[in-house]
mmCIF file of the N, C-alpha and C atoms, coordinates in Angstrom:
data_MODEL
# 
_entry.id   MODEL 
# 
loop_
_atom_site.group_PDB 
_atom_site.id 
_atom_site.type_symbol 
_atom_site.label_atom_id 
_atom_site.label_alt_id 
_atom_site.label_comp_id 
_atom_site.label_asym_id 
_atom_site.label_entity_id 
_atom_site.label_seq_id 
_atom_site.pdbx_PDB_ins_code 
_atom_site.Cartn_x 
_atom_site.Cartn_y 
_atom_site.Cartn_z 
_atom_site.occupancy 
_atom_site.B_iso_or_equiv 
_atom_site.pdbx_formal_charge 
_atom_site.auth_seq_id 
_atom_site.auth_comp_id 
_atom_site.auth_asym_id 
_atom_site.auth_atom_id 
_atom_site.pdbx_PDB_model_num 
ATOM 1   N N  . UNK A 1 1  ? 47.941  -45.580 16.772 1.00 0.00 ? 1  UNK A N  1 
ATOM 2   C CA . UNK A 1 1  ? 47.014  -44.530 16.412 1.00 0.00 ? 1  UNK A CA 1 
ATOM 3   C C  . UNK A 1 1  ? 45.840  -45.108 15.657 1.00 0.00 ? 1  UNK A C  1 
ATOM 4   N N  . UNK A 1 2  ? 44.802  -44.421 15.576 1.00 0.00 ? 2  UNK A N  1 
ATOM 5   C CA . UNK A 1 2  ? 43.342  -44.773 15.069 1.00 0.00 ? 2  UNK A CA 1 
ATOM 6   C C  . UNK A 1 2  ? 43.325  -43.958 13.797 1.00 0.00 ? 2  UNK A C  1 
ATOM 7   N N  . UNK A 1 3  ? 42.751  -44.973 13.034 1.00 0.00 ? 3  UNK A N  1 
ATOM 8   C CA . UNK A 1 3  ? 42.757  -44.063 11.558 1.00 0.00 ? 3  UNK A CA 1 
ATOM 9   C C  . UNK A 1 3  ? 41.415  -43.955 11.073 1.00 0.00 ? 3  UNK A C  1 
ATOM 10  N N  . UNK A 1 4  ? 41.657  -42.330 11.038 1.00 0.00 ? 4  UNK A N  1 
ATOM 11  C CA . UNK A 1 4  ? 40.529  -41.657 10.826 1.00 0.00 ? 4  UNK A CA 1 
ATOM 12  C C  . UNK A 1 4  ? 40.455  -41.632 9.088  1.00 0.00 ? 4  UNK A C  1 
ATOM 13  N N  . UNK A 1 5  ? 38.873  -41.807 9.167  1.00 0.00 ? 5  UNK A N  1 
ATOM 14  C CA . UNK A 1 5  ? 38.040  -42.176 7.681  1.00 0.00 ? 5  UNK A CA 1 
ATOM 15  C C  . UNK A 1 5  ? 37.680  -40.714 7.201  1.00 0.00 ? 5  UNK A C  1 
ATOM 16  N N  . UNK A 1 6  ? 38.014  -40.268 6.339  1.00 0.00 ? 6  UNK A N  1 
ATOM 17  C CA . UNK A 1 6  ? 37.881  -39.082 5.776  1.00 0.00 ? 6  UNK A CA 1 
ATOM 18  C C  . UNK A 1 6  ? 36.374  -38.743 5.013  1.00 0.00 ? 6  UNK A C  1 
ATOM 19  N N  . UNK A 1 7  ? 35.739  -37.643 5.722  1.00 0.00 ? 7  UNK A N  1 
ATOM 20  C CA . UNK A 1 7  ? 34.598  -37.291 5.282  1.00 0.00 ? 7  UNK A CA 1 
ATOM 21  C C  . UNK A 1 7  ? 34.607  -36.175 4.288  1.00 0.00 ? 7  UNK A C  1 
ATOM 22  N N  . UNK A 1 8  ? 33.632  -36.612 3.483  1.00 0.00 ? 8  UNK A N  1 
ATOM 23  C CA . UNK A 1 8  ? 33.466  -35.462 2.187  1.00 0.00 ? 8  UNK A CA 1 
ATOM 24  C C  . UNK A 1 8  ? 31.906  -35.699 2.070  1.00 0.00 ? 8  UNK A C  1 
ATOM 25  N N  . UNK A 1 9  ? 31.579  -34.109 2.169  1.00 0.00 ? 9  UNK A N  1 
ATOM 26  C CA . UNK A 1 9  ? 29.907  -33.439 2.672  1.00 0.00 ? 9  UNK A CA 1 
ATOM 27  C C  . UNK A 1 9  ? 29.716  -32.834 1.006  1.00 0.00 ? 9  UNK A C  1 
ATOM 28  N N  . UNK A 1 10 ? 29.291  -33.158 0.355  1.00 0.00 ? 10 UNK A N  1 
ATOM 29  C CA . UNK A 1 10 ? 28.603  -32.280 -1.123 1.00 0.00 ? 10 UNK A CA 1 
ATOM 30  C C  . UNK A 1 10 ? 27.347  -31.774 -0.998 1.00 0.00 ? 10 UNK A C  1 
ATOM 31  N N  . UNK A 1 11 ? 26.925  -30.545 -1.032 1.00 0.00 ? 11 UNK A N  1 
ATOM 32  C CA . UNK A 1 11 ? 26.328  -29.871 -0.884 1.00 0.00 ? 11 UNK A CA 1 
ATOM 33  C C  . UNK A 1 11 ? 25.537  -28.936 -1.899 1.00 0.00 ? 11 UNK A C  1 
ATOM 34  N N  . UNK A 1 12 ? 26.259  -29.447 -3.309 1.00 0.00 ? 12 UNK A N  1 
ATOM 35  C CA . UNK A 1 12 ? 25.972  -28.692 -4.420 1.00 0.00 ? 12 UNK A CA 1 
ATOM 36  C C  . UNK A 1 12 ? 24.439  -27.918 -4.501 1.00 0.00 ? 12 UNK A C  1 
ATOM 37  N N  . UNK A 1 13 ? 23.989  -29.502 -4.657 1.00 0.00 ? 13 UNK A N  1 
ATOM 38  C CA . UNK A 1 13 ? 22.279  -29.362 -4.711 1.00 0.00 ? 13 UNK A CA 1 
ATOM 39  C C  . UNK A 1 13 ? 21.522  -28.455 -3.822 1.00 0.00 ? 13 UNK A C  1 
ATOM 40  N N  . UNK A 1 14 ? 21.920  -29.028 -2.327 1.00 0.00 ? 14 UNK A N  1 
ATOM 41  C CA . UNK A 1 14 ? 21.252  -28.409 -1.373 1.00 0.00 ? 14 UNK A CA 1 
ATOM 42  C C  . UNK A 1 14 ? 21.214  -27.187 -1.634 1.00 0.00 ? 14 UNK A C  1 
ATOM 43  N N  . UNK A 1 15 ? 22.460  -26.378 -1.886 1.00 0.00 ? 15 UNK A N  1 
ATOM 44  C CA . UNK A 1 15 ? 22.660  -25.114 -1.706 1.00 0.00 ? 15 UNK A CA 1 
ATOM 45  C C  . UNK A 1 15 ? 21.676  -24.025 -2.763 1.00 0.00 ? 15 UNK A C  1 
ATOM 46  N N  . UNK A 1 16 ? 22.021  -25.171 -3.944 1.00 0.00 ? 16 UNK A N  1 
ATOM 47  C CA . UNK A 1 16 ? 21.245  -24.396 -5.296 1.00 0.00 ? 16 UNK A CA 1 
ATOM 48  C C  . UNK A 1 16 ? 20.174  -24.413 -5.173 1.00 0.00 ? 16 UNK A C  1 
ATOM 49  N N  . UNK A 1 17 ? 19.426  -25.368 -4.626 1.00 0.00 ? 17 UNK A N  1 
ATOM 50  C CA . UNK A 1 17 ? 17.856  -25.562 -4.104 1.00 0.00 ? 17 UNK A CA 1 
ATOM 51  C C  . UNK A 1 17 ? 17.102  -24.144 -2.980 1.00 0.00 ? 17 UNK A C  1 
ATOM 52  N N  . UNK A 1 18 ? 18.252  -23.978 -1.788 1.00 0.00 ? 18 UNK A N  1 
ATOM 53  C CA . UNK A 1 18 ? 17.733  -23.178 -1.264 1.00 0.00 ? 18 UNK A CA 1 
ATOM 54  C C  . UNK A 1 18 ? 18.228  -21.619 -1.350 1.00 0.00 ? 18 UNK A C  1 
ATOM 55  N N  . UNK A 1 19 ? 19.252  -21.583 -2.394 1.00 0.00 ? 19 UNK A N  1 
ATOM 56  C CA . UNK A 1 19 ? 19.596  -20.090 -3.547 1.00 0.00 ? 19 UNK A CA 1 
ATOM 57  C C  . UNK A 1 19 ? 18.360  -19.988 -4.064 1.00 0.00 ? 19 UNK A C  1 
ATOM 58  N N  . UNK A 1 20 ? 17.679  -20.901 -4.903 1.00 0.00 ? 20 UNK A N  1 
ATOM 59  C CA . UNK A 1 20 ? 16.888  -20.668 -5.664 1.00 0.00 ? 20 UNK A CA 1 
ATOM 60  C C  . UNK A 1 20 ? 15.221  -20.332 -5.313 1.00 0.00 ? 20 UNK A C  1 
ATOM 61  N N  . UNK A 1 21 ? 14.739  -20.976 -3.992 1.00 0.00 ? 21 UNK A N  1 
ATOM 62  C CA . UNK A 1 21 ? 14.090  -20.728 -3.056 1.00 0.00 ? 21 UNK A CA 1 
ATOM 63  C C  . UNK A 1 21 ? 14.059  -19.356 -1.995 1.00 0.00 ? 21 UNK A C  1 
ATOM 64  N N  . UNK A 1 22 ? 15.446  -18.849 -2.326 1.00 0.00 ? 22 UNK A N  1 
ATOM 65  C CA . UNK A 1 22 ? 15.766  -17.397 -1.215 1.00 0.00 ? 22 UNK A CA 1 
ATOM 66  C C  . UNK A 1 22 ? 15.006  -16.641 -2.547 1.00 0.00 ? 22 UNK A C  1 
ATOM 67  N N  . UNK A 1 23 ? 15.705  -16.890 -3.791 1.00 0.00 ? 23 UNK A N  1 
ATOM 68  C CA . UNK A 1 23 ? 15.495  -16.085 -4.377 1.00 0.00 ? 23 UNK A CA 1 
ATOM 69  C C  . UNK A 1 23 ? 13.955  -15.255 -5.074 1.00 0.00 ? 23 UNK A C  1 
ATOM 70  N N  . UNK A 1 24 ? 13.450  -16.743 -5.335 1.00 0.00 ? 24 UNK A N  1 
ATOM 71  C CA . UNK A 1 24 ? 11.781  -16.700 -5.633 1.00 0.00 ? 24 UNK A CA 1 
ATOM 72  C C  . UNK A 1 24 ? 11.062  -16.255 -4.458 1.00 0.00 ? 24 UNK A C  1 
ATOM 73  N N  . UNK A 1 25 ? 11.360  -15.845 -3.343 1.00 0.00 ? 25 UNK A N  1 
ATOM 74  C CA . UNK A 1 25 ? 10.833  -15.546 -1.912 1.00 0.00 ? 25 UNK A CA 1 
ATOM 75  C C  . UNK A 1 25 ? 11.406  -14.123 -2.221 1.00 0.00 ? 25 UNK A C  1 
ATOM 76  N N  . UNK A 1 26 ? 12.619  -13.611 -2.458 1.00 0.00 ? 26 UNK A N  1 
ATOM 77  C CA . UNK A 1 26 ? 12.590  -12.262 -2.449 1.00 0.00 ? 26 UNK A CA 1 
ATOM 78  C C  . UNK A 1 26 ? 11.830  -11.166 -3.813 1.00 0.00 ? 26 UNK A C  1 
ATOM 79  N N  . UNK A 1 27 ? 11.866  -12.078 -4.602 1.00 0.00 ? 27 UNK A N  1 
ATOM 80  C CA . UNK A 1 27 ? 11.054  -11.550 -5.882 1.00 0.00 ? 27 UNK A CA 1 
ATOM 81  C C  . UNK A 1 27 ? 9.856   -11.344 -5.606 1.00 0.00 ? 27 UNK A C  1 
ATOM 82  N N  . UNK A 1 28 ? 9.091   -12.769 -4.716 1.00 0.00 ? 28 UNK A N  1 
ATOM 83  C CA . UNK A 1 28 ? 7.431   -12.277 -4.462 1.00 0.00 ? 28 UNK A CA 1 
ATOM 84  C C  . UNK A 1 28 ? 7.415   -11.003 -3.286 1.00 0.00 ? 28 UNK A C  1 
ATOM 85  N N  . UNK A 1 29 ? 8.649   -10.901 -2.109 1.00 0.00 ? 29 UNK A N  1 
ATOM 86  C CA . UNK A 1 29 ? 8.542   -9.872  -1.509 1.00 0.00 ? 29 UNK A CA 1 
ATOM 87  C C  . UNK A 1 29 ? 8.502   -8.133  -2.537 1.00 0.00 ? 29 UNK A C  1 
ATOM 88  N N  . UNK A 1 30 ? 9.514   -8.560  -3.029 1.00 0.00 ? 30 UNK A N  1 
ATOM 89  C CA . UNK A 1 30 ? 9.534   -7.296  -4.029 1.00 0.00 ? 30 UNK A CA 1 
ATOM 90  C C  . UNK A 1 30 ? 8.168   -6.969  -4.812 1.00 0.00 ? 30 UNK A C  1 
ATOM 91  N N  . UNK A 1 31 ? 7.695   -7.718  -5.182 1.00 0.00 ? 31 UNK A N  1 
ATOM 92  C CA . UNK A 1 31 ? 6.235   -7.328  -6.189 1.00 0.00 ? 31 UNK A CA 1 
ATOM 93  C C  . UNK A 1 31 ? 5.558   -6.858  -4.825 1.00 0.00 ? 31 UNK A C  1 
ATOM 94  N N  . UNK A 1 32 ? 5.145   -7.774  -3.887 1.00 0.00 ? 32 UNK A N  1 
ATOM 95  C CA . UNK A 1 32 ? 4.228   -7.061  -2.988 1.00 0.00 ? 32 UNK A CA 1 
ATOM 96  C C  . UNK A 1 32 ? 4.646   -5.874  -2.568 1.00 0.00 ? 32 UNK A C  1 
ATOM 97  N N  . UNK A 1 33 ? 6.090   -5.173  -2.038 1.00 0.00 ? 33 UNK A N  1 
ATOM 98  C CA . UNK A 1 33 ? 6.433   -4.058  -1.766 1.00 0.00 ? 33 UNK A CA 1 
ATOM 99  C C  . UNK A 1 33 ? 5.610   -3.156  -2.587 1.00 0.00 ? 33 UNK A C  1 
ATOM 100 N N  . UNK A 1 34 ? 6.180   -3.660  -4.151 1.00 0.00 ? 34 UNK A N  1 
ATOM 101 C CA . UNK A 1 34 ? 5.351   -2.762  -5.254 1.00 0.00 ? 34 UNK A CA 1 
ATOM 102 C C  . UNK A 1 34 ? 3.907   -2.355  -5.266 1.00 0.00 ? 34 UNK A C  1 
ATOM 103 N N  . UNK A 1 35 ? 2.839   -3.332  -5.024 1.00 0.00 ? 35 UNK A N  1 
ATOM 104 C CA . UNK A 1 35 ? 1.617   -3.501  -5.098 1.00 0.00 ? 35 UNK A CA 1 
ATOM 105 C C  . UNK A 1 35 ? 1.564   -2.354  -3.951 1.00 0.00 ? 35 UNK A C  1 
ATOM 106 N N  . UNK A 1 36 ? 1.883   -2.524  -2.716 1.00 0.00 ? 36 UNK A N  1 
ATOM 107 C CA . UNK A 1 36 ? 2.177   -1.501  -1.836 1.00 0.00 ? 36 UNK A CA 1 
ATOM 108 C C  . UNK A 1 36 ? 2.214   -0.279  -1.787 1.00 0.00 ? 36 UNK A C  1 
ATOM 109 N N  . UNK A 1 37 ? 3.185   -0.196  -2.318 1.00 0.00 ? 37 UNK A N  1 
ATOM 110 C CA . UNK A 1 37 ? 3.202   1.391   -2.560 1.00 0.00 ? 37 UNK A CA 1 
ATOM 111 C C  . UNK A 1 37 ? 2.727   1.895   -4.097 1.00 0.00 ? 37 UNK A C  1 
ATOM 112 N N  . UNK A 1 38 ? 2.408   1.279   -4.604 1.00 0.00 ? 38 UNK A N  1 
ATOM 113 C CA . UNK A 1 38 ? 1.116   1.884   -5.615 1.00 0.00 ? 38 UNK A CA 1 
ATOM 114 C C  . UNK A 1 38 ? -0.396  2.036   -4.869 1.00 0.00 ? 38 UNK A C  1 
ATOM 115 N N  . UNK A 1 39 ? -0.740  1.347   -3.902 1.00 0.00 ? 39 UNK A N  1 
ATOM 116 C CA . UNK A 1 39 ? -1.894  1.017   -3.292 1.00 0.00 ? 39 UNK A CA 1 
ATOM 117 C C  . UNK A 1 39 ? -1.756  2.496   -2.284 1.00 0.00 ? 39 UNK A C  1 
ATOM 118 N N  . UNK A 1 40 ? -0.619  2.492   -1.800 1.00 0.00 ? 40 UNK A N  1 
ATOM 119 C CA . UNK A 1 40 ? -0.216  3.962   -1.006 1.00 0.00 ? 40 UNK A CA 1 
ATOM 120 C C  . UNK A 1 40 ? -0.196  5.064   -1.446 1.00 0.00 ? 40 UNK A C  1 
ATOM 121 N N  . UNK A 1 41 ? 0.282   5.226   -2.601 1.00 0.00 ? 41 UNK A N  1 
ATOM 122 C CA . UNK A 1 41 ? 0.063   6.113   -3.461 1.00 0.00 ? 41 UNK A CA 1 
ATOM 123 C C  . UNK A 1 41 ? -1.016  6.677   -4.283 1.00 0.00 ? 41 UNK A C  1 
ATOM 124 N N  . UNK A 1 42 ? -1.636  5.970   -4.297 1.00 0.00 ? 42 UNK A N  1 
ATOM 125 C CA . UNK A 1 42 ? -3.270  5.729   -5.012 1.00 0.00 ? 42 UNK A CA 1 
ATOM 126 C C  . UNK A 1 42 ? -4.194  6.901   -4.081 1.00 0.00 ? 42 UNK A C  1 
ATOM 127 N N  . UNK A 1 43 ? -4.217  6.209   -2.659 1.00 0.00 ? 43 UNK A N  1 
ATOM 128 C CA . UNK A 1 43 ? -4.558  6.088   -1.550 1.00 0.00 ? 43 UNK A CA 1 
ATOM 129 C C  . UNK A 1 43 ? -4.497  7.698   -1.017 1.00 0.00 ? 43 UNK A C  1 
ATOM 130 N N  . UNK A 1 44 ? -3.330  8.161   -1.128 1.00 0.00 ? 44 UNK A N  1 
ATOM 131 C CA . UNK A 1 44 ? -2.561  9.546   -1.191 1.00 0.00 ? 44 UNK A CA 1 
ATOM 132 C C  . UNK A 1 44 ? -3.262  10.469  -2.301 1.00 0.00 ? 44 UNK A C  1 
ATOM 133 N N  . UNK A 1 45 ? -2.984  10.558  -3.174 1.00 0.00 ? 45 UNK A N  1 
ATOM 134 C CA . UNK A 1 45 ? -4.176  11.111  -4.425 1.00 0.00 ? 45 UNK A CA 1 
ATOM 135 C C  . UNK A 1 45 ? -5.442  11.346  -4.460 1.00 0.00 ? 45 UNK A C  1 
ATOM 136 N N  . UNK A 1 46 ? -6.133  9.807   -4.013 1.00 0.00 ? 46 UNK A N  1 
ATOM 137 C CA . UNK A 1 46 ? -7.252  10.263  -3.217 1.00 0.00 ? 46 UNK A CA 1 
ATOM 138 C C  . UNK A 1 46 ? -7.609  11.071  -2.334 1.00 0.00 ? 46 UNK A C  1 
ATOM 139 N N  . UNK A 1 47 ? -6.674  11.100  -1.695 1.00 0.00 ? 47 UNK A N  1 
ATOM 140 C CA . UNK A 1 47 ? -7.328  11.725  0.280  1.00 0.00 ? 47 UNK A CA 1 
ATOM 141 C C  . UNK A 1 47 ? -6.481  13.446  -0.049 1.00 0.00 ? 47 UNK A C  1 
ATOM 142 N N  . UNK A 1 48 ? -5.755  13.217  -1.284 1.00 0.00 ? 48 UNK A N  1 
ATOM 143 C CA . UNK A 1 48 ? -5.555  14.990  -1.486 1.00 0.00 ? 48 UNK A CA 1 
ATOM 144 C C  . UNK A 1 48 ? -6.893  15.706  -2.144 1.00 0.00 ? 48 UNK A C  1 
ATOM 145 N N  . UNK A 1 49 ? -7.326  14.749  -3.269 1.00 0.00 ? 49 UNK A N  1 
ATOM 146 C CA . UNK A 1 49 ? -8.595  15.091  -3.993 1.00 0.00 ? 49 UNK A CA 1 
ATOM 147 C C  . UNK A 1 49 ? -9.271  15.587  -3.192 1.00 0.00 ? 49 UNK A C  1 
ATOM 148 N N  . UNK A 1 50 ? -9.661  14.788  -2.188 1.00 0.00 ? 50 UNK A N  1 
ATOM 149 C CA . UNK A 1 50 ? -11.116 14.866  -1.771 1.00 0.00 ? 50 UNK A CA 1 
ATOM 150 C C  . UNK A 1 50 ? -10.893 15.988  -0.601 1.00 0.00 ? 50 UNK A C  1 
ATOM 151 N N  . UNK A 1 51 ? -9.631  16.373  -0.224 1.00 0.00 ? 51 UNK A N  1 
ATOM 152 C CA . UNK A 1 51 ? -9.492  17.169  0.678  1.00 0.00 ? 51 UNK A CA 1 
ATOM 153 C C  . UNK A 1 51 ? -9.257  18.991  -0.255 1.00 0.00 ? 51 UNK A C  1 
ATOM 154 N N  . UNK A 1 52 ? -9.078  19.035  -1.714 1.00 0.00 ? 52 UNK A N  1 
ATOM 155 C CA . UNK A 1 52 ? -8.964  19.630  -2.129 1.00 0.00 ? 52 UNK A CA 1 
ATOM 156 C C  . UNK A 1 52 ? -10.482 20.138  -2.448 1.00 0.00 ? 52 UNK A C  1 
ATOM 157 N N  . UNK A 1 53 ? -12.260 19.042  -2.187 1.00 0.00 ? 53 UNK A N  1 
ATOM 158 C CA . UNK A 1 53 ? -13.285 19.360  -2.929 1.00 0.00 ? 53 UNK A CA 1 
ATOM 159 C C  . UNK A 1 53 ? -13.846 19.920  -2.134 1.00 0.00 ? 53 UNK A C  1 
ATOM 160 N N  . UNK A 1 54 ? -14.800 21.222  -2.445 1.00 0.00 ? 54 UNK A N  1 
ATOM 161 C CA . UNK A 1 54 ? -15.044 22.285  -0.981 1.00 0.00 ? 54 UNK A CA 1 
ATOM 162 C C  . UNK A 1 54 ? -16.251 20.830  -0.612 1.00 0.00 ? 54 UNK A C  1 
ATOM 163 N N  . UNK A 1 55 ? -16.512 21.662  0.705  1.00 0.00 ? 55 UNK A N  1 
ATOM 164 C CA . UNK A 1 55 ? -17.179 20.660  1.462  1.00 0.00 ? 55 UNK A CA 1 
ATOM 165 C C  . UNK A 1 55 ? -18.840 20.648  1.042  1.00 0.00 ? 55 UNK A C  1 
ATOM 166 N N  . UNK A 1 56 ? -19.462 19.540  1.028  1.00 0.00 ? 56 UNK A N  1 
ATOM 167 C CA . UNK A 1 56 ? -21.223 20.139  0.679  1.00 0.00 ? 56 UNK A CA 1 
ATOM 168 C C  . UNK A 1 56 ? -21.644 20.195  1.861  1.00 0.00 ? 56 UNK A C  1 
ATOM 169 N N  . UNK A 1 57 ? -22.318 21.595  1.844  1.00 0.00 ? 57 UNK A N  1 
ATOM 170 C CA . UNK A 1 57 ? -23.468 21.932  2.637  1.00 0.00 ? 57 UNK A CA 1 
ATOM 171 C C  . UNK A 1 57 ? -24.129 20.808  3.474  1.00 0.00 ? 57 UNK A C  1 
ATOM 172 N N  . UNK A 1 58 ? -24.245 21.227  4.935  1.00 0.00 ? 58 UNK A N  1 
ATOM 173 C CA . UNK A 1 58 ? -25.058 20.116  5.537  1.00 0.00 ? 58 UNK A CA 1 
ATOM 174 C C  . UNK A 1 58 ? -26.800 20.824  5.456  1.00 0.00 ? 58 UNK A C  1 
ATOM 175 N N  . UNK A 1 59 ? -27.482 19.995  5.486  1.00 0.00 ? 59 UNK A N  1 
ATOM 176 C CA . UNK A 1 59 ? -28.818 20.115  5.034  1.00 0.00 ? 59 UNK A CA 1 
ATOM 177 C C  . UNK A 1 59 ? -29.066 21.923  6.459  1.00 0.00 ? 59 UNK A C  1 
ATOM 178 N N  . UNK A 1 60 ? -28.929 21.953  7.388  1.00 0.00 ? 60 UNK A N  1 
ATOM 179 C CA . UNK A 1 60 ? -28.730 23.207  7.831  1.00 0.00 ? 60 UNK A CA 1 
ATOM 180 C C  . UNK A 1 60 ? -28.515 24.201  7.182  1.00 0.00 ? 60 UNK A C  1 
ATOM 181 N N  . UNK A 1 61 ? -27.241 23.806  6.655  1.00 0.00 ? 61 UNK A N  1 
ATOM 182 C CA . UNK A 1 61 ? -26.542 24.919  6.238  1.00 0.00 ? 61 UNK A CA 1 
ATOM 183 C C  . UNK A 1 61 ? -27.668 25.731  4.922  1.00 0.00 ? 61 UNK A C  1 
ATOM 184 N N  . UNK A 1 62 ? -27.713 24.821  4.132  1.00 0.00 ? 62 UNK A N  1 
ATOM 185 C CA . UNK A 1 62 ? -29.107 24.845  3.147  1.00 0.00 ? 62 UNK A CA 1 
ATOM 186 C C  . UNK A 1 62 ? -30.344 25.435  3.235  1.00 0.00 ? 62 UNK A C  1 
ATOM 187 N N  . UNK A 1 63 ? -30.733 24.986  4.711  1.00 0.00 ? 63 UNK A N  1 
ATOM 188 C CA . UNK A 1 63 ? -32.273 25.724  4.623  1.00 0.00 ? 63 UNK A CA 1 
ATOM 189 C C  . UNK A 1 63 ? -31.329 27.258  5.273  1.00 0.00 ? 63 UNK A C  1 
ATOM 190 N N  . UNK A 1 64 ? -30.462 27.226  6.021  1.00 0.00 ? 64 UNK A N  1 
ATOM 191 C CA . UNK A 1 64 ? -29.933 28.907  6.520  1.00 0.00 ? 64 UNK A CA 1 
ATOM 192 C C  . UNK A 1 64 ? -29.743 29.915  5.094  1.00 0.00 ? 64 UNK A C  1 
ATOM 193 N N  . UNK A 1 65 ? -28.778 29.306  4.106  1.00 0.00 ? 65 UNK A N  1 
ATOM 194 C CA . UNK A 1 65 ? -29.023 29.731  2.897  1.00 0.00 ? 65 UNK A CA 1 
ATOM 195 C C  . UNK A 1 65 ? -29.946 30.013  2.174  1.00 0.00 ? 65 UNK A C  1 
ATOM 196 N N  . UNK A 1 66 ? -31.019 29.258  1.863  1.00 0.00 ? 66 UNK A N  1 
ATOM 197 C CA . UNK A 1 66 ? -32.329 29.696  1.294  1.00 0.00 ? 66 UNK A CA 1 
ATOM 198 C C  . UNK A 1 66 ? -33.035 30.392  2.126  1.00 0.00 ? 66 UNK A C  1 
ATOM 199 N N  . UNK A 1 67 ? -32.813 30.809  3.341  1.00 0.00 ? 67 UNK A N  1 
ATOM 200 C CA . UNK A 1 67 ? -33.420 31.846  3.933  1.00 0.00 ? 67 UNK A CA 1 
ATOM 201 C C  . UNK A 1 67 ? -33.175 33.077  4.203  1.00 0.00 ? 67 UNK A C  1 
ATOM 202 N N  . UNK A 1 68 ? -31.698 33.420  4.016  1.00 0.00 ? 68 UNK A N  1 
ATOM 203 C CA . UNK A 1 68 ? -31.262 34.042  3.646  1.00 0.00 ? 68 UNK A CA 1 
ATOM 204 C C  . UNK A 1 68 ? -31.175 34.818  2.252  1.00 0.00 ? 68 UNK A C  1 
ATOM 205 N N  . UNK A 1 69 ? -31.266 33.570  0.942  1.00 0.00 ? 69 UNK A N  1 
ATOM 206 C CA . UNK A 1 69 ? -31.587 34.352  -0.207 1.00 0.00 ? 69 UNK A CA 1 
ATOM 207 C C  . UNK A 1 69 ? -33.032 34.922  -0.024 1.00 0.00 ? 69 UNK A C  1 
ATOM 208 N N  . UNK A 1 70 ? -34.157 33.879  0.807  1.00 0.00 ? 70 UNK A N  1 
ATOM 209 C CA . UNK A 1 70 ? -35.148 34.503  0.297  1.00 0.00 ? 70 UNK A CA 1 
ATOM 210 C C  . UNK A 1 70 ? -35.209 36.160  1.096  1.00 0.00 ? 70 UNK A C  1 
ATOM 211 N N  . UNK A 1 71 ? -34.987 36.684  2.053  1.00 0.00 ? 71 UNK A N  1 
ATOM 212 C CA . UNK A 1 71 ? -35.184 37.494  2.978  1.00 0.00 ? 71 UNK A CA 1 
ATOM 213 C C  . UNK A 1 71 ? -34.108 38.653  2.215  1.00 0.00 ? 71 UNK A C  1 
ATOM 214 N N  . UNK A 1 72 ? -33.469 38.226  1.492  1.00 0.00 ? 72 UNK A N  1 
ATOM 215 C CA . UNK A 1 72 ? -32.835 39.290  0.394  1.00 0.00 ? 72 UNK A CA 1 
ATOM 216 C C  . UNK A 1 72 ? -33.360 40.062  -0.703 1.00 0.00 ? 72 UNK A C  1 
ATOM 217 N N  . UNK A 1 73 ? -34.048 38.860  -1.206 1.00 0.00 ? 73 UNK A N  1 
ATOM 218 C CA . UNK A 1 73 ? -34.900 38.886  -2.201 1.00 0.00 ? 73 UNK A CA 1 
ATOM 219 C C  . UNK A 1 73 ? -36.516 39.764  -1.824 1.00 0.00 ? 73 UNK A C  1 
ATOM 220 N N  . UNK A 1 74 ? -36.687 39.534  -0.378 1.00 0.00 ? 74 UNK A N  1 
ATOM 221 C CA . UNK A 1 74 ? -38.126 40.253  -0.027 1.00 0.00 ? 74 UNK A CA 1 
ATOM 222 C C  . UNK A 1 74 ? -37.527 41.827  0.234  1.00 0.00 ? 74 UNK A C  1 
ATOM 223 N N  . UNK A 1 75 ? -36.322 41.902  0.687  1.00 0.00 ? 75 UNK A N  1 
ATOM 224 C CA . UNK A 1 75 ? -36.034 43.143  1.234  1.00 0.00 ? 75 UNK A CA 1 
ATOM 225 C C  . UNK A 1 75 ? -35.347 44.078  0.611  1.00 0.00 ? 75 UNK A C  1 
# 
C-alpha cells in the first residue's frame, strides 16, 4: 500500500479577512439603502406639496380674469 501524506488546509485568516470584507460591504449597502429612502421620502413630500399648491394662472387665464373684473366693474 501507498502511504498517504496527510493534509491540513488552515484557513483562519482567509476566512476572517473575507467575514470582515462581507461585512464592511453590507454596512456601506445599508447606509446607501438609507440615503435612499430618505432621498424617497423627501422626494414624496415634495411632489405632495406642490400637488397640494392651487395651480397659477396661465397668463390667459389672467387677461380672461381682468376682463372679466373689468366688465363687472363697468356694468
Amino acid at each position: 500500500m501507498s502511504k498517504k501524506s496527510k493534509i491540513t488546509i488552515t484557513r483562519a485568516e482567509d476566512f476572517s479577512e473575507i467575514e470582515t470584507e462581507l461585512s464592511d460591504a453590507m454596512e456601506y449597502l445599508d447606509e446607501t439603502n438609507q440615503r435612499i429612502a430618505t432621498m424617497l421620502r423627501e422626494h414624496a413630500l415634495t411632489s405632495a406639496e406642490e400637488a397640494e399648491k392651487p395651480a397659477m394662472p396661465t397668463e390667459e387665464e389672467n387677461t380672461s380674469q381682468d376682463k372679466a373684473a373689468t366688465n363687472r366693474q363697468d356694468g
